[in-house]
C-alpha positions, 0 to 999 in steps of 0.5 A: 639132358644136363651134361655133368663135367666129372673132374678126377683129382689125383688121389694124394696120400699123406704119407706116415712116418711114425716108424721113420722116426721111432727107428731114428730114436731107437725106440721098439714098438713095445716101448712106445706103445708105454710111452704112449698107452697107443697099443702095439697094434694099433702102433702097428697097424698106424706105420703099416699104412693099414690105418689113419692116426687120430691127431691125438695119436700123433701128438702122443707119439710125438710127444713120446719121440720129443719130436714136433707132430709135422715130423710124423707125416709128409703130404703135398699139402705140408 
């Protein structure tokens, strides 16, 4: 019978922080959603950590923000 090692790597998340940086400019959801042509839901769902942003998203919003796409995201990774 083969022996298998099962190595367990702590789960790391990147943390969103599209609604950090939106509030920092002042900027509603509604706006950005025009800003961006993200919907508000989707927006929504993006900064309650309910879904992943696609990297176009993130461009489009940090475009929208005036802000680079490192700023809307933290990881240990970084």
């Amino acid at each position: 019978m083969d022996e298998y090692i099962i190595v367990h790597h702590k789960e790391e998340m990147m943390e969103i922080l599209t609604w950090q940086a939106r509030t920092e400019k002042n900027v509603t959801l509604k706006q950005l959603e025009k800003m961006t042509g993200i919907s508000k839901t989707t927006l929504n769902t993006i900064e309650n950590g309910l879904t992943s942003p696609t990297l176009r998203q993130l461009e489009a919003i940090a475009i929208a923000l005036d802000t680079k796409i490192s700023a809307l995201y933290d990881s240990e990774y970084k």
